[in-house]
C-alpha positions as CSV (number, residue, x, y, z in Angstrom):
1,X,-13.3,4.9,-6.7
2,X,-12.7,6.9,-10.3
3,X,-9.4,7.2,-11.5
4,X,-8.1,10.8,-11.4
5,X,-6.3,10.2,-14.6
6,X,-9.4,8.9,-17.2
7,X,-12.5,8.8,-14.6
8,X,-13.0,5.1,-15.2
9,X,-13.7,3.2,-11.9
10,X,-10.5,1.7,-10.5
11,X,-10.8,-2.0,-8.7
12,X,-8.9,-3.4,-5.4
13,X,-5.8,-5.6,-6.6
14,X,-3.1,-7.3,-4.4
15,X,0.3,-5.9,-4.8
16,X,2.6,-8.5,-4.1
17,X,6.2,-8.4,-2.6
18,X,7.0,-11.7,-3.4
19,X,5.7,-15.3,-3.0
20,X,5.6,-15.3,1.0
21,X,4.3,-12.2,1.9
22,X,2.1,-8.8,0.5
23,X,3.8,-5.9,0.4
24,X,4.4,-4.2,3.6
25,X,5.2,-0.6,5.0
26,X,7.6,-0.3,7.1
27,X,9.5,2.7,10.0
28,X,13.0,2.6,10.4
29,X,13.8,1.7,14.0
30,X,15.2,4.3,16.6
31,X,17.2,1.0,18.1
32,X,17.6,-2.3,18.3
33,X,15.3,-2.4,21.7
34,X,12.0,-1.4,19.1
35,X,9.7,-2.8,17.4
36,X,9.8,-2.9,13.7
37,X,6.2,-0.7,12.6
38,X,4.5,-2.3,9.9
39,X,1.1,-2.0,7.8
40,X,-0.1,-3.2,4.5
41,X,-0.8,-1.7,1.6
42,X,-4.0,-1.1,-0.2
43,X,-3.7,-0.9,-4.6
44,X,-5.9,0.2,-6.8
45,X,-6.1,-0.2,-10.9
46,X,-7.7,1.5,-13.8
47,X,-8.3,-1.0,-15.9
48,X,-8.7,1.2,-18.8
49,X,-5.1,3.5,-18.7
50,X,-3.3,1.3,-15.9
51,X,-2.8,3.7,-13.3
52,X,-2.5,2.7,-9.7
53,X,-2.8,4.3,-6.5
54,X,-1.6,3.0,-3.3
55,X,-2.8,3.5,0.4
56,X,-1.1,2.3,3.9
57,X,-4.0,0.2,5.5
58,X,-3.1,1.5,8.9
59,X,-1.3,4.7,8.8
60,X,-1.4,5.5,11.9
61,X,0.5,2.1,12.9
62,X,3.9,3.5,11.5
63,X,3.3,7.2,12.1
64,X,6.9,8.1,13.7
């Protein structure tokens, strides 16, 4: 993938939360009955200006 800000290619990274678990997406719950809605998320780096983009793994998993 190319960055969109200085075309050099952009590599996968972790983005982390905190030391127990990755960062996670998350959909506010209609009740107390549901289920939370989760998915992870997907970074990427330019190593030459920093920039990062970041993508939900499994969108579709917390659609509303």
């Amino acid at each position: 993938m190319k960055c969109c800000k200085c075309d050099a290619e952009m590599f996968t990274a972790n983005l982390t939360g905190n030391a127990l678990h990755a960062l996670i997406l998350t959909q506010t719950k209609k009740s107390v009955w549901d289920a939370d809605k989760r998915c992870g998320v997907i970074c990427h780096v330019c190593p030459d200006c920093g920039y990062i983009e970041l993508y939900a793994d499994k969108p579709k998993a917390i659609k509303p």
